[in-house]
SEFIZA-3560 file (N, C-alpha, C; in Angstrom, 3 decimals):
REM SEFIZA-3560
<numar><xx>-5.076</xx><yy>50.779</yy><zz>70.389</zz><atom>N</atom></numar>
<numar><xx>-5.041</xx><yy>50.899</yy><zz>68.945</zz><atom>CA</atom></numar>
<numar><xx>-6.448</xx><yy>51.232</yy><zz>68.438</zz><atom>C</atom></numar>
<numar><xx>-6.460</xx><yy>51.944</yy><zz>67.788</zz><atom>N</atom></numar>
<numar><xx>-8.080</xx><yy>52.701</yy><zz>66.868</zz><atom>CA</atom></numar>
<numar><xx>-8.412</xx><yy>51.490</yy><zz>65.924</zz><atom>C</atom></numar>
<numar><xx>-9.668</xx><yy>51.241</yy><zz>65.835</zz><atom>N</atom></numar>
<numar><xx>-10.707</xx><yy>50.462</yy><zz>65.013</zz><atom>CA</atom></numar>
<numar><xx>-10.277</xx><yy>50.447</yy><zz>64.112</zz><atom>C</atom></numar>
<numar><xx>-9.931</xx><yy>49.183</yy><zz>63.276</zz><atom>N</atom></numar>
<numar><xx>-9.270</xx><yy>48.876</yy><zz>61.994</zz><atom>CA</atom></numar>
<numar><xx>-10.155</xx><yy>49.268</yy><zz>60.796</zz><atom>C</atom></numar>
<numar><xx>-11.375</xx><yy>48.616</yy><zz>61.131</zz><atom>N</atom></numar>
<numar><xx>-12.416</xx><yy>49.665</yy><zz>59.868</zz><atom>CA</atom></numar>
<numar><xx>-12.683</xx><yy>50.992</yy><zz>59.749</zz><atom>C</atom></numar>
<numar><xx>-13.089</xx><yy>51.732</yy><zz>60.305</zz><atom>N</atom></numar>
<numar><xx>-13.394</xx><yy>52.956</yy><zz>60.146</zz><atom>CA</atom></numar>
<numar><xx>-11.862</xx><yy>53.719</yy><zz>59.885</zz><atom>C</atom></numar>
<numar><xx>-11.155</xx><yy>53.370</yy><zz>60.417</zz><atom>N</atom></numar>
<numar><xx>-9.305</xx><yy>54.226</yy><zz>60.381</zz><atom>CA</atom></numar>
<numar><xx>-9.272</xx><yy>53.298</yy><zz>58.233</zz><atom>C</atom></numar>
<numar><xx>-9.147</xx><yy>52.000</yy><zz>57.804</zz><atom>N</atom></numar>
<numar><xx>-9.397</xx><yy>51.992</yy><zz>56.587</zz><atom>CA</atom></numar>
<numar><xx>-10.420</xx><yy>52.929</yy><zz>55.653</zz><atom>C</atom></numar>
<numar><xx>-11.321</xx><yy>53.063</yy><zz>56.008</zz><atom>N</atom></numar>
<numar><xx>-12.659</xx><yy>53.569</yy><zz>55.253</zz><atom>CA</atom></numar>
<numar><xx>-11.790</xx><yy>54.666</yy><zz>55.201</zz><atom>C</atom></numar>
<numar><xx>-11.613</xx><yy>55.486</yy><zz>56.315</zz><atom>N</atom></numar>
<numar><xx>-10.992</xx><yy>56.956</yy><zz>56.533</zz><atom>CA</atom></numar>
<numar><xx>-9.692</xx><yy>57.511</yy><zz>55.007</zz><atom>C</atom></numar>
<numar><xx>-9.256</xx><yy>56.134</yy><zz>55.342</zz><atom>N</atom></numar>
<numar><xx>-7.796</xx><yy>56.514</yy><zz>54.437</zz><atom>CA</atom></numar>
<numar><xx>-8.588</xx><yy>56.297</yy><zz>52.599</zz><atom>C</atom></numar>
<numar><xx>-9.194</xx><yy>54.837</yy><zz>52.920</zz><atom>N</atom></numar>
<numar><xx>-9.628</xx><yy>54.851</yy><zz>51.452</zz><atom>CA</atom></numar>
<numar><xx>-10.704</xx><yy>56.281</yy><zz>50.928</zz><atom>C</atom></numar>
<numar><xx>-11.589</xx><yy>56.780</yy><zz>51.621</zz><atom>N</atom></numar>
<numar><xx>-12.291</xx><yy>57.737</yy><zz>50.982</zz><atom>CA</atom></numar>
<numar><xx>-10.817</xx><yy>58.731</yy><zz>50.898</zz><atom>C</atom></numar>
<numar><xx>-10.487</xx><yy>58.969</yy><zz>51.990</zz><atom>N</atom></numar>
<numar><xx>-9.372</xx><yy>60.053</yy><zz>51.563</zz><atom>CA</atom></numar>
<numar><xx>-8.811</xx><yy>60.157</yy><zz>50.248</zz><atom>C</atom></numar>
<numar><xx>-7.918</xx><yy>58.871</yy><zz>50.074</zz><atom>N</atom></numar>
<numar><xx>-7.528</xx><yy>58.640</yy><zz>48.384</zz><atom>CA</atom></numar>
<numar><xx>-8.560</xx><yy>59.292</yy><zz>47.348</zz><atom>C</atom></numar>
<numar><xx>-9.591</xx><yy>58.131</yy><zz>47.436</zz><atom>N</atom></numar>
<numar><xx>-10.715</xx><yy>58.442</yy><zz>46.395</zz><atom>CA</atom></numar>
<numar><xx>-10.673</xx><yy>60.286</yy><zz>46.400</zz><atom>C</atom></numar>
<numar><xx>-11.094</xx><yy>61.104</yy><zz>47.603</zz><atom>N</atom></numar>
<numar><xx>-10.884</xx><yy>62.221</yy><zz>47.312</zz><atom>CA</atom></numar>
<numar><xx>-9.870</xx><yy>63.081</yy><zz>46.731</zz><atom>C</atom></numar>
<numar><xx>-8.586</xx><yy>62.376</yy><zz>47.473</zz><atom>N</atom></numar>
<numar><xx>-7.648</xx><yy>63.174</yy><zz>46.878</zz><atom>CA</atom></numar>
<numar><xx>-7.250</xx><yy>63.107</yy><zz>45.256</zz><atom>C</atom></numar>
<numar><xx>-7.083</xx><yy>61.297</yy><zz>44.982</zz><atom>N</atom></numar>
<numar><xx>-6.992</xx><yy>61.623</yy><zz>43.250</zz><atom>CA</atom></numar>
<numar><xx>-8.777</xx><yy>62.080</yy><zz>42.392</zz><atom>C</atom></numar>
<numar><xx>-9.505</xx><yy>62.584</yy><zz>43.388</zz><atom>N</atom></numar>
<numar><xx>-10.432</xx><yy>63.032</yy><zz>42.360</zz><atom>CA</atom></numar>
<numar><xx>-10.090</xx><yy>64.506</yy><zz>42.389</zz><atom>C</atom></numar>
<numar><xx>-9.527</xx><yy>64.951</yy><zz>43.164</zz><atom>N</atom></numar>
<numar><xx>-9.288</xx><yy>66.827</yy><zz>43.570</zz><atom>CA</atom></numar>
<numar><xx>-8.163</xx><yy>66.948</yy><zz>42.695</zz><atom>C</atom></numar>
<numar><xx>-7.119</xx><yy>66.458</yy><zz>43.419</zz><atom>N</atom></numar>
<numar><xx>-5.940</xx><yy>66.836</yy><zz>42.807</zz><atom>CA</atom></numar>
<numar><xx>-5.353</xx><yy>66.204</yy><zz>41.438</zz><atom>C</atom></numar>
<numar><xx>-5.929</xx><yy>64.727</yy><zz>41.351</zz><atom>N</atom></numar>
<numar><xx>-5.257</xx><yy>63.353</yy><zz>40.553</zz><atom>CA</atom></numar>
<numar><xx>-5.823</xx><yy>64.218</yy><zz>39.194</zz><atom>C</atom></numar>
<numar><xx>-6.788</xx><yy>65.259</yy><zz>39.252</zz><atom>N</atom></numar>
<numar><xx>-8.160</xx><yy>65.366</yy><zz>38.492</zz><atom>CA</atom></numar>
<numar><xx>-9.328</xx><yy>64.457</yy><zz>37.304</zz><atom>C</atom></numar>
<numar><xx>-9.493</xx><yy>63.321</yy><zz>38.894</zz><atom>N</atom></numar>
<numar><xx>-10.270</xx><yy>62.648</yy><zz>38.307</zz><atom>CA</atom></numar>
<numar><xx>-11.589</xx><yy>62.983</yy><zz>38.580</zz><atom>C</atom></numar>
<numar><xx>-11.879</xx><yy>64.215</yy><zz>38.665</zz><atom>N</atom></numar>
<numar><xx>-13.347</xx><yy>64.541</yy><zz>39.175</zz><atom>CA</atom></numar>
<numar><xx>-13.641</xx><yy>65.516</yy><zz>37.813</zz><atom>C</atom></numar>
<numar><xx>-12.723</xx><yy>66.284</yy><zz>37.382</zz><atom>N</atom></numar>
<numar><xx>-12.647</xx><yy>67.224</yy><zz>36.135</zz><atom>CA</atom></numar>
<numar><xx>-12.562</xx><yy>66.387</yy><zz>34.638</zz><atom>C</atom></numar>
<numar><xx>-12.050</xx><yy>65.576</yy><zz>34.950</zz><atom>N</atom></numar>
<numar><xx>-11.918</xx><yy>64.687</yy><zz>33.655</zz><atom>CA</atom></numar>
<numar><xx>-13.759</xx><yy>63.503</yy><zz>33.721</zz><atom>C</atom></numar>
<numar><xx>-14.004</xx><yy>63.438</yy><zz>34.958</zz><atom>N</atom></numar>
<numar><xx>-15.466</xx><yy>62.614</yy><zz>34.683</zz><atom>CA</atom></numar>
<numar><xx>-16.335</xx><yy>63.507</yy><zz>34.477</zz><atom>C</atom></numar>
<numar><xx>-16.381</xx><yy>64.908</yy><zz>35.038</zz><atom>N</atom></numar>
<numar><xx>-17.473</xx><yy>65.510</yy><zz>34.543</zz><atom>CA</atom></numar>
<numar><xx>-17.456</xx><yy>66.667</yy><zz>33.854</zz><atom>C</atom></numar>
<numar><xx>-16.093</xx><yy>67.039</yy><zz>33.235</zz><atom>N</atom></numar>
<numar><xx>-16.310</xx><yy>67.698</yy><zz>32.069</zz><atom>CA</atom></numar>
<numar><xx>-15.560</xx><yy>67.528</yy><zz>30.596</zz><atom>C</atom></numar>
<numar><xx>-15.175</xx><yy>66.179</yy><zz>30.511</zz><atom>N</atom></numar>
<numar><xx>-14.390</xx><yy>65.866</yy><zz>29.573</zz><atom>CA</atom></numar>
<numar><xx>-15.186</xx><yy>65.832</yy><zz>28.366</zz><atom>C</atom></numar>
<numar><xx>-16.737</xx><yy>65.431</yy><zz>28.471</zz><atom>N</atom></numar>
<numar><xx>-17.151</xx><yy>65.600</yy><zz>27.364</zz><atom>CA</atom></numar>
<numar><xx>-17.935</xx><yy>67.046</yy><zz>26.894</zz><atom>C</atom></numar>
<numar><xx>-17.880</xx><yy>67.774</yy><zz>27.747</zz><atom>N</atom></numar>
<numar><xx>-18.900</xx><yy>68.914</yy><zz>27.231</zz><atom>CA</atom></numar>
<numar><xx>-18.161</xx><yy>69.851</yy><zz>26.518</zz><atom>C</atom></numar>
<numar><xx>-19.426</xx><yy>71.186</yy><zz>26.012</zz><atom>N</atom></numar>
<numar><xx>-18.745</xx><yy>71.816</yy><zz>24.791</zz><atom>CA</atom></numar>
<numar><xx>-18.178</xx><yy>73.135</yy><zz>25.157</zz><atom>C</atom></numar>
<numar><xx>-18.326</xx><yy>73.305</yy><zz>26.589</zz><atom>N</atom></numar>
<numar><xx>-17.844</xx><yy>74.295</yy><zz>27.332</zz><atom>CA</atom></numar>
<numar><xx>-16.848</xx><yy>74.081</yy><zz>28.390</zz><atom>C</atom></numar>
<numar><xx>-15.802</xx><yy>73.348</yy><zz>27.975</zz><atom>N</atom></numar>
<numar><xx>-14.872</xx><yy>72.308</yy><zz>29.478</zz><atom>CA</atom></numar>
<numar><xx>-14.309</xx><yy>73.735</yy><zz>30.296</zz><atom>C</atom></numar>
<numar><xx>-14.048</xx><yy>74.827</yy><zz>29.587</zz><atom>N</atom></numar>
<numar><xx>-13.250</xx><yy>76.115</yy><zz>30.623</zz><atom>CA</atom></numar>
<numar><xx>-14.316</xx><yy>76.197</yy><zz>31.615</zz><atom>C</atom></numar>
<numar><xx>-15.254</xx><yy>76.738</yy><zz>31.280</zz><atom>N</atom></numar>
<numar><xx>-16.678</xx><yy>76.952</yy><zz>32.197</zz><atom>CA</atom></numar>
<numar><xx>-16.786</xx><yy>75.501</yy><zz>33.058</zz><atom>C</atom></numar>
<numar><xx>-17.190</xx><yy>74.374</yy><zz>32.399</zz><atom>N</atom></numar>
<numar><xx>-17.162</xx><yy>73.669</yy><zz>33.454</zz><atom>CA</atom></numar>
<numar><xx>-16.016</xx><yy>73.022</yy><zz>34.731</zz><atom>C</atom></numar>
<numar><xx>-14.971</xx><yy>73.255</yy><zz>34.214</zz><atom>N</atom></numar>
<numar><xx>-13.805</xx><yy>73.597</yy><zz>34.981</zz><atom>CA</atom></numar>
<numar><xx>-14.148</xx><yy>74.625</yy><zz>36.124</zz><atom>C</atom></numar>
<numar><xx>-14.406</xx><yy>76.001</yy><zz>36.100</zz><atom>N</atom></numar>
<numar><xx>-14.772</xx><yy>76.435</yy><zz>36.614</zz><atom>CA</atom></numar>
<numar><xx>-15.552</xx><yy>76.239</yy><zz>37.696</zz><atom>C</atom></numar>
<numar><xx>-16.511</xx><yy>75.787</yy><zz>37.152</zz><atom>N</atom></numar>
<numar><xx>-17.804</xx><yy>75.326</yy><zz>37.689</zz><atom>CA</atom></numar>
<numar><xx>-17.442</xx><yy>74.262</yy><zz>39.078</zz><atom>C</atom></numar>
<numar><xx>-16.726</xx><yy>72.951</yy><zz>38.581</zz><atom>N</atom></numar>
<numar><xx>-16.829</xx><yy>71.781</yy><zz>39.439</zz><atom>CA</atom></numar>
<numar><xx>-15.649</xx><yy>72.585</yy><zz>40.525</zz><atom>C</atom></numar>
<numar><xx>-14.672</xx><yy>73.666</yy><zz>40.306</zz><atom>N</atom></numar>
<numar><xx>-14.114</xx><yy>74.123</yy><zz>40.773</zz><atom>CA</atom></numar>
<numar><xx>-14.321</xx><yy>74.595</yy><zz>42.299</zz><atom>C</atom></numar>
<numar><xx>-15.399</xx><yy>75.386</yy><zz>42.332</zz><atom>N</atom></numar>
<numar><xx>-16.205</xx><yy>75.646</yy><zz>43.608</zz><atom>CA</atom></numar>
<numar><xx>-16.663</xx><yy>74.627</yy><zz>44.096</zz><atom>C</atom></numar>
<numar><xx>-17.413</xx><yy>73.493</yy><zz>43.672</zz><atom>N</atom></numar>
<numar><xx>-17.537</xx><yy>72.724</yy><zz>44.177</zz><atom>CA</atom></numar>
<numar><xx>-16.563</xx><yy>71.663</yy><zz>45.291</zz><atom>C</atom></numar>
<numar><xx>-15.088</xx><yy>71.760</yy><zz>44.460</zz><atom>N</atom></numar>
<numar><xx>-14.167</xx><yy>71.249</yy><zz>44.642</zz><atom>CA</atom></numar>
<numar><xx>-13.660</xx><yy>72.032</yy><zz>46.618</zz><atom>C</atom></numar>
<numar><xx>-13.872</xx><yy>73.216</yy><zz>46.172</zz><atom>N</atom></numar>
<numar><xx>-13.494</xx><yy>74.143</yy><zz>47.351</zz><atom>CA</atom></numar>
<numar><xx>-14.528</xx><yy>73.765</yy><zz>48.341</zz><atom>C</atom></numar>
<numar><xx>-15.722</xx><yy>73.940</yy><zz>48.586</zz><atom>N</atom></numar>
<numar><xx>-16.518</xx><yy>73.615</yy><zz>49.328</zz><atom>CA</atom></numar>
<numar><xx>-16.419</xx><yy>72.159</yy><zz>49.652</zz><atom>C</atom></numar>
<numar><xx>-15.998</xx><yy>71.485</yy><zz>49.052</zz><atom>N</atom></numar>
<numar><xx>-15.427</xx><yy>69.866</yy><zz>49.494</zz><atom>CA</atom></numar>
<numar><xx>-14.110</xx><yy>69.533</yy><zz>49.863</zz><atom>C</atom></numar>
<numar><xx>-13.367</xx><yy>70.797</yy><zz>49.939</zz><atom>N</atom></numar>
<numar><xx>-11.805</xx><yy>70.618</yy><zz>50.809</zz><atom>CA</atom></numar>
<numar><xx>-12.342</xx><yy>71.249</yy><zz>51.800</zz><atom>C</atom></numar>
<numar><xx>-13.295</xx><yy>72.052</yy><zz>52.324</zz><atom>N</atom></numar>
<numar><xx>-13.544</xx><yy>72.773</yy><zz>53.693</zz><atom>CA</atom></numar>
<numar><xx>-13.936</xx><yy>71.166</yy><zz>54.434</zz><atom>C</atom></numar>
<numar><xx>-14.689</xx><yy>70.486</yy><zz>53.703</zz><atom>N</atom></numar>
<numar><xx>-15.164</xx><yy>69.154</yy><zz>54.644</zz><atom>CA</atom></numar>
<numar><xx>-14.464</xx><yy>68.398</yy><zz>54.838</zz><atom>C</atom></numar>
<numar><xx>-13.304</xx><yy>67.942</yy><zz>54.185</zz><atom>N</atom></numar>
<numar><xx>-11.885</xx><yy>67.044</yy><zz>53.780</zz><atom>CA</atom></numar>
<numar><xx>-11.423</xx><yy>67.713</yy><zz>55.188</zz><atom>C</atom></numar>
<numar><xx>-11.212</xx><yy>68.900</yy><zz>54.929</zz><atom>N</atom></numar>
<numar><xx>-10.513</xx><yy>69.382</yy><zz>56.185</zz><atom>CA</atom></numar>
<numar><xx>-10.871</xx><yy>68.904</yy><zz>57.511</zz><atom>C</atom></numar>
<numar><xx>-11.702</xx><yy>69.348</yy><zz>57.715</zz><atom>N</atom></numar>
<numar><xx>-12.455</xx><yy>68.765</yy><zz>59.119</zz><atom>CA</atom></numar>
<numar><xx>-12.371</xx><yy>66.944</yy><zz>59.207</zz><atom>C</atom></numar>
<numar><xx>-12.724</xx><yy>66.532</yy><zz>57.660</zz><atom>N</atom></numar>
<numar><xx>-12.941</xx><yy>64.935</yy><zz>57.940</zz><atom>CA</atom></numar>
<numar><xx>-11.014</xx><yy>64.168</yy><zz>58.725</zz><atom>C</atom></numar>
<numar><xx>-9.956</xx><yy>65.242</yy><zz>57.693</zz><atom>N</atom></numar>
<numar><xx>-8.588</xx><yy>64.638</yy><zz>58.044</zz><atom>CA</atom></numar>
<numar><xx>-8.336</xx><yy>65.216</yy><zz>59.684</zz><atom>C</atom></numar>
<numar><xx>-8.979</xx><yy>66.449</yy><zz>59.905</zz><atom>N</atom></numar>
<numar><xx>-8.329</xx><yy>67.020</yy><zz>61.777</zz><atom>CA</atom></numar>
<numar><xx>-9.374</xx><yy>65.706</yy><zz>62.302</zz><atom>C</atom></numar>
<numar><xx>-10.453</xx><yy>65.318</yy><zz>62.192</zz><atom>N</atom></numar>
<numar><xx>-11.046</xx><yy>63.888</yy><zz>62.673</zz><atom>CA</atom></numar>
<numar><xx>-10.287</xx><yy>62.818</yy><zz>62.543</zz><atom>C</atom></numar>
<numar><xx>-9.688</xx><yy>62.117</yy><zz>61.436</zz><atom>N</atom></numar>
<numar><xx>-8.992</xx><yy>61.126</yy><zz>61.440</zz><atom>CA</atom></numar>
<numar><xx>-7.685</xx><yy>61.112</yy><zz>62.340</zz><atom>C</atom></numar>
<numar><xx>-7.151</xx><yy>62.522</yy><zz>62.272</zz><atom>N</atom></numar>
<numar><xx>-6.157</xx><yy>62.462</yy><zz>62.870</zz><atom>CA</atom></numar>
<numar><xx>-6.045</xx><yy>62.632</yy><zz>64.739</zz><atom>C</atom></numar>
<numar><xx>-7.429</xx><yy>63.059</yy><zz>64.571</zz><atom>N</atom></numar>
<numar><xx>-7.397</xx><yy>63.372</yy><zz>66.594</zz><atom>CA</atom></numar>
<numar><xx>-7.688</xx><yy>61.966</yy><zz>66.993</zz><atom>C</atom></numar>
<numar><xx>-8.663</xx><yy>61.546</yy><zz>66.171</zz><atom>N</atom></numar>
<numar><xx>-9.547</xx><yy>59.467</yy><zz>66.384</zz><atom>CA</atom></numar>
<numar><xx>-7.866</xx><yy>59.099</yy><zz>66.528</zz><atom>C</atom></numar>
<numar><xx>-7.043</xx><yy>58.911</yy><zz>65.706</zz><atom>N</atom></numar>
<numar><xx>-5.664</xx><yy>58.108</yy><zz>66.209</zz><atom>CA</atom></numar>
<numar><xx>-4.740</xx><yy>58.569</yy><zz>66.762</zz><atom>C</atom></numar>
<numar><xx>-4.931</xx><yy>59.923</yy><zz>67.355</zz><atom>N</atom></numar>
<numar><xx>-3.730</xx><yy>60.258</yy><zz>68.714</zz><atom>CA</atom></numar>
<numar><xx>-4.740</xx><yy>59.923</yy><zz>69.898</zz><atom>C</atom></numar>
<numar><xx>-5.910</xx><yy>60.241</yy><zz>70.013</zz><atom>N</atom></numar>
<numar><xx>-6.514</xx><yy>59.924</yy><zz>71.119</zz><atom>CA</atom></numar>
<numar><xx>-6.776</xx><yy>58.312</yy><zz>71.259</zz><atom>C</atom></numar>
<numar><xx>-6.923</xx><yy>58.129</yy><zz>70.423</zz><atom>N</atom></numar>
<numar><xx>-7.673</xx><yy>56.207</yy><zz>70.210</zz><atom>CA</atom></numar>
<numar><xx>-8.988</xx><yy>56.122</yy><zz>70.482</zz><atom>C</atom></numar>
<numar><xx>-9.794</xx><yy>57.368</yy><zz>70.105</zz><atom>N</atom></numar>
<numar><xx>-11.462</xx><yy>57.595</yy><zz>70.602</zz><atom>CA</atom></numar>
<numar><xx>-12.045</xx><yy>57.311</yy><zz>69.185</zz><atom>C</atom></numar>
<numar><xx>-12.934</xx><yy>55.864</yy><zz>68.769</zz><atom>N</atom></numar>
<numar><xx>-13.454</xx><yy>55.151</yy><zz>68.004</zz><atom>CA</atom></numar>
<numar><xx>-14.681</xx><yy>55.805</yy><zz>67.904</zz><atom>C</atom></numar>
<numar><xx>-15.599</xx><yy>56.830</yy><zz>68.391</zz><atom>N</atom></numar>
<numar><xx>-16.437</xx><yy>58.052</yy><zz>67.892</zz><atom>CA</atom></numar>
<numar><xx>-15.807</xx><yy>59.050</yy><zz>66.941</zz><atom>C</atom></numar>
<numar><xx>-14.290</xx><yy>59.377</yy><zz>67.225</zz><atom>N</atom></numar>
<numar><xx>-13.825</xx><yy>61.014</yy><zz>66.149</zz><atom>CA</atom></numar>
<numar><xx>-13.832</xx><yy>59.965</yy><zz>64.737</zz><atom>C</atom></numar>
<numar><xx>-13.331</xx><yy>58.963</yy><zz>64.788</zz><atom>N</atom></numar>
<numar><xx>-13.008</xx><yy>58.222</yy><zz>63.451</zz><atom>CA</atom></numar>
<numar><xx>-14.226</xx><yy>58.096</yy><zz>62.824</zz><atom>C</atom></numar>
<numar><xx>-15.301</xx><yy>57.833</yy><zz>63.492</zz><atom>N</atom></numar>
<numar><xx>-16.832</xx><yy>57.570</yy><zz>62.980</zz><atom>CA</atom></numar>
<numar><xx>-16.941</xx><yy>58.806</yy><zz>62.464</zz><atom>C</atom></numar>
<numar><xx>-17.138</xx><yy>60.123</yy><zz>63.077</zz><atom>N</atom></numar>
<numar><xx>-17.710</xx><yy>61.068</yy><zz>62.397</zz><atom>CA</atom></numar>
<numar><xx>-16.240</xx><yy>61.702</yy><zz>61.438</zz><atom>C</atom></numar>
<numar><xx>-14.913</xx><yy>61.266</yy><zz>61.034</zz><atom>N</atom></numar>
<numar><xx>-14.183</xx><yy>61.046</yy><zz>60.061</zz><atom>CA</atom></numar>
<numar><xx>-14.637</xx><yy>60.647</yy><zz>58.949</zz><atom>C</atom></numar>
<numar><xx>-15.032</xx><yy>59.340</yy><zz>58.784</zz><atom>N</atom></numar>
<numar><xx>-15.824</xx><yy>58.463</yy><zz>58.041</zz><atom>CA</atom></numar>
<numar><xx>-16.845</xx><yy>59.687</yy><zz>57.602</zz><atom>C</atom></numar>
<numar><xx>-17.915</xx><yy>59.458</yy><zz>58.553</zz><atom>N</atom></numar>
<numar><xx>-18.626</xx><yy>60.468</yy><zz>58.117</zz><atom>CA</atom></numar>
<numar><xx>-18.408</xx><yy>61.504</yy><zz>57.442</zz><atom>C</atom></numar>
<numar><xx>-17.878</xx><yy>62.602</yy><zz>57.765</zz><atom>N</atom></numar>
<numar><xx>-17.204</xx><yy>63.802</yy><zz>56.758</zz><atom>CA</atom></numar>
<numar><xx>-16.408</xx><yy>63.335</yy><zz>55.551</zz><atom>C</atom></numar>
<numar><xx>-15.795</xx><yy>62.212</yy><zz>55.474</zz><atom>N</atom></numar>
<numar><xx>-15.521</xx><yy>62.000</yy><zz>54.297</zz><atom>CA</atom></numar>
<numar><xx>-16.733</xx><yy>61.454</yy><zz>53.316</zz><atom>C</atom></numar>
<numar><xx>-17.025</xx><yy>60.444</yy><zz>53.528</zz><atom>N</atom></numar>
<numar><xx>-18.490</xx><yy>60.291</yy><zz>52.775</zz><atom>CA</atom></numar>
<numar><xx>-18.939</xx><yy>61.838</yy><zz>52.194</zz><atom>C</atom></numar>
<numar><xx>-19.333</xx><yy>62.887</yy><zz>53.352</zz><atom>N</atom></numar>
<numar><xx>-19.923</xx><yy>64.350</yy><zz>52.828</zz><atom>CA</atom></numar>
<numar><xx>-18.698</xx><yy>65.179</yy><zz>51.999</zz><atom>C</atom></numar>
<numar><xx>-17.753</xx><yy>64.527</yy><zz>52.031</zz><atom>N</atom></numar>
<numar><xx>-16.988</xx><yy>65.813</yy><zz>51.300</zz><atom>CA</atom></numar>
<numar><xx>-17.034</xx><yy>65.178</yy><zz>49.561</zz><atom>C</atom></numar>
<numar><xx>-16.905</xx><yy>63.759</yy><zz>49.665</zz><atom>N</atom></numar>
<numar><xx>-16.714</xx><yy>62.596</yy><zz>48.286</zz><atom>CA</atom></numar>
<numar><xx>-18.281</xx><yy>63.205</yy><zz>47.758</zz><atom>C</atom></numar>
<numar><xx>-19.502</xx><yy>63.100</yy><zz>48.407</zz><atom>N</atom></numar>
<numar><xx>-20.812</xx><yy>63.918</yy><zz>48.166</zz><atom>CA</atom></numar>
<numar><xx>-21.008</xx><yy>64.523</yy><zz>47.427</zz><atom>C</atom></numar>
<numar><xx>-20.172</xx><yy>65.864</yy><zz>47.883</zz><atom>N</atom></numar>
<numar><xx>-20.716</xx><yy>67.157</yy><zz>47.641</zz><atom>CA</atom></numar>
<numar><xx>-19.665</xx><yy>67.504</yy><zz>46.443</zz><atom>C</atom></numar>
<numar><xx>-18.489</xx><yy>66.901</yy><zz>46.347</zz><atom>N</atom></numar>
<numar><xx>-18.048</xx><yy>66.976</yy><zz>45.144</zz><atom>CA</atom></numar>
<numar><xx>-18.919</xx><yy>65.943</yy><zz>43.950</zz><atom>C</atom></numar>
<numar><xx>-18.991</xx><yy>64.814</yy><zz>44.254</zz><atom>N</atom></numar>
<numar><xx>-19.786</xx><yy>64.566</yy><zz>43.300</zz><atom>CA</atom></numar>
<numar><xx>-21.272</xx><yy>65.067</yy><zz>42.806</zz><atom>C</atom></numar>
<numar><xx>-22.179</xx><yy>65.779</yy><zz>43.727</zz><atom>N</atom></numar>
<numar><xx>-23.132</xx><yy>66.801</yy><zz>43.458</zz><atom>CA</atom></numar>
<numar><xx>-22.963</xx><yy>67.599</yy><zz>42.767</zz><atom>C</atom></numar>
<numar><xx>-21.496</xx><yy>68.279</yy><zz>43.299</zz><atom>N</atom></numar>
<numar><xx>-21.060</xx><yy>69.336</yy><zz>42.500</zz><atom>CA</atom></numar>
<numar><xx>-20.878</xx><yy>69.346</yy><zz>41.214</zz><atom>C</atom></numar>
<numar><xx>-20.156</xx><yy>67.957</yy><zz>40.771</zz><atom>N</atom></numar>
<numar><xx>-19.821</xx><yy>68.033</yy><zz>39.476</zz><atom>CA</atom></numar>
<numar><xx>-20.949</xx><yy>67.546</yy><zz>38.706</zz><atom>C</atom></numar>
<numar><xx>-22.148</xx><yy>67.195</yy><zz>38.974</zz><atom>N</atom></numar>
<numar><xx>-23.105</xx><yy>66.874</yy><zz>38.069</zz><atom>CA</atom></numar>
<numar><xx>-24.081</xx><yy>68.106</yy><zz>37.845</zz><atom>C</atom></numar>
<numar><xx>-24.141</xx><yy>68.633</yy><zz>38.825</zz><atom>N</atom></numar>
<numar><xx>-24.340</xx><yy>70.425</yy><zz>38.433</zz><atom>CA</atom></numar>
<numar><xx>-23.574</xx><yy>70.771</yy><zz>37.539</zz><atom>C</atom></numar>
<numar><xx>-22.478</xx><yy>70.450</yy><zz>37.609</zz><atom>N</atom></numar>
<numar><xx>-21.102</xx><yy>71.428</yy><zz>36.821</zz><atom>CA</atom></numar>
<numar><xx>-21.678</xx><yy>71.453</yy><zz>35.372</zz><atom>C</atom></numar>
<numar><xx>-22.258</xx><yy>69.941</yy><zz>35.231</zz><atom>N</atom></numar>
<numar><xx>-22.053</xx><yy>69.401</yy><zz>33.627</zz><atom>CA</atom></numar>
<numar><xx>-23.512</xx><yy>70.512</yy><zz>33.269</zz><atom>C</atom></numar>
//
């Protein structure tokens, strides 16, 4: 059986990412107040994309760490999620 923490961390950043991508709780924190929301829509948009390329890689990690049961893929899972939650939040403070 795979490491109970890192396989949690894995799923919880996942969430956090997914309702900030899709839920759009990443569009509503960083452009709900400005005076240009189309543009910044836009904006956190790319960001958003460049942080599903890392999502990607972080979920084919989570998912090889628990068919194999190798407690390194889940670590660098973890890891890529942390960088994808990142770079969207980078992103969107640029955005603003």
């Amino acid at each position: 059986m795979p490491p109970a923490i890192p396989t949690v961390a894995s799923l919880l950043l996942a969430a956090l990412w997914g309702l900030s991508v899709f839920g759009g709780w990443g569009t509503e924190a960083f452009c709900s107040g400005a005076e240009s929301s189309p543009a910044c829509a836009d904006r956190i948009a790319s960001a958003i994309l460049l942080s599903a390329v890392i999502a990607l890689l972080a979920a084919a990690s989570t998912a090889a760490g628990w068919l194999t049961h190798r407690s390194a893929l889940l670590e660098v899972a973890v890891g890529a999620w942390v960088l994808a939650v990142g770079v969207l939040f980078v992103g969107g403070v640029v955005a603003q």
